[in-house]
C-alpha positions as CSV (number, residue, x, y, z in Angstrom):
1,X,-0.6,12.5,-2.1
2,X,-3.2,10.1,-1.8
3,X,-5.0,8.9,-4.9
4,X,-8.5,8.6,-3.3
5,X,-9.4,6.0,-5.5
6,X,-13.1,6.2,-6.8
7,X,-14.5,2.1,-6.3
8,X,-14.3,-0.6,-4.6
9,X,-11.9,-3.1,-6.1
10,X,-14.2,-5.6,-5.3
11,X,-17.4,-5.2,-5.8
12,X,-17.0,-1.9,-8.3
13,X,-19.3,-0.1,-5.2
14,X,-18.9,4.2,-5.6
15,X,-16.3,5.9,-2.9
16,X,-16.5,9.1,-3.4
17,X,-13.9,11.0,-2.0
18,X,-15.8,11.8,0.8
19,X,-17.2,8.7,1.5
20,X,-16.6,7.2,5.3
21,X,-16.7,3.4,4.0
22,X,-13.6,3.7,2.2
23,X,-10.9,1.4,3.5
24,X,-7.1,1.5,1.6
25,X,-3.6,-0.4,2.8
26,X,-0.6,0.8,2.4
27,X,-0.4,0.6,-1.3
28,X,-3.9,2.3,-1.4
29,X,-5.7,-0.5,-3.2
30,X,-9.5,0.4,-2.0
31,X,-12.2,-1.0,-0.7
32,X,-15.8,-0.5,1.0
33,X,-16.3,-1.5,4.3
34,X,-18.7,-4.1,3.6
35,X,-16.0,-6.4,1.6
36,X,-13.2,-5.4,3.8
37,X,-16.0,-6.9,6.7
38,X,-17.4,-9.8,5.2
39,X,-15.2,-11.5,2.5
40,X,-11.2,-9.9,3.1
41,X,-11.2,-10.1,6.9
42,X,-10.0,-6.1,7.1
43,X,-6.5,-7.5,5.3
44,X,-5.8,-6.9,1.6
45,X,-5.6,-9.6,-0.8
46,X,-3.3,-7.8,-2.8
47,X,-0.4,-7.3,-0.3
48,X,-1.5,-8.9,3.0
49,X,-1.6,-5.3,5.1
50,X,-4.2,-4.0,7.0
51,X,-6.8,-1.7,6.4
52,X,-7.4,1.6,7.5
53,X,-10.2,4.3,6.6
54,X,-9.1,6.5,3.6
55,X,-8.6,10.2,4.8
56,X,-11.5,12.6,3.5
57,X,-9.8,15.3,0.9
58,X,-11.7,19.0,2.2
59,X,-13.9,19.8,-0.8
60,X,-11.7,23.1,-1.4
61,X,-8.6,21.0,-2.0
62,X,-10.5,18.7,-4.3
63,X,-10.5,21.7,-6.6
64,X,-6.9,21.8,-7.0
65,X,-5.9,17.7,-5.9
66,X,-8.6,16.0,-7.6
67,X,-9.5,12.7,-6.6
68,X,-8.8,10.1,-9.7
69,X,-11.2,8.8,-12.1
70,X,-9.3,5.5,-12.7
71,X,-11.5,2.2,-11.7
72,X,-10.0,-1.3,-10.4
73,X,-12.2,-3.7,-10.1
74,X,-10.3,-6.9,-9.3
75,X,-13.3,-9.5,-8.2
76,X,-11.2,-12.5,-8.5
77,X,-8.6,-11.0,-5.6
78,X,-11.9,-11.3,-3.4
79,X,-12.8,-14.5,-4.0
């Protein structure tokens, strides 16, 4: 199951899980549209993949498959 992290690992920017500007690899490292745009080139820094848009959890499933809490912010990967 898919973490849904909550930030962008770049710029720390909110993704809720329902948000449409989330973008993930294959390793799910996350991050906003914007930065996957303007300074990654839609590839990860972390593992060279692709990115896709992170699926959106239904809000009844969020109830029992929360999304996590846990932040990466890794600035220095988008450099």
């Amino acid at each position: 199951m898919l973490e849904l992290r909550p930030n962008c690992e770049c710029c720390d920017r909110d993704l809720p899980p329902d948000s449409p500007l989330a973008l993930i690899c294959s390793f799910e490292c996350t991050w906003c549209s914007e930065c996957a745009e303007t300074r990654l080139g839609n590839a990860c820094p972390n593992c060279g993949g692709n990115l896709v848009s992170r699926p959106i959890r239904p809000p009844g499933k969020l109830l029992t498959n929360p999304a996590s809490t846990q932040r990466k912010h890794r600035p220095e990967r988008c450099a």
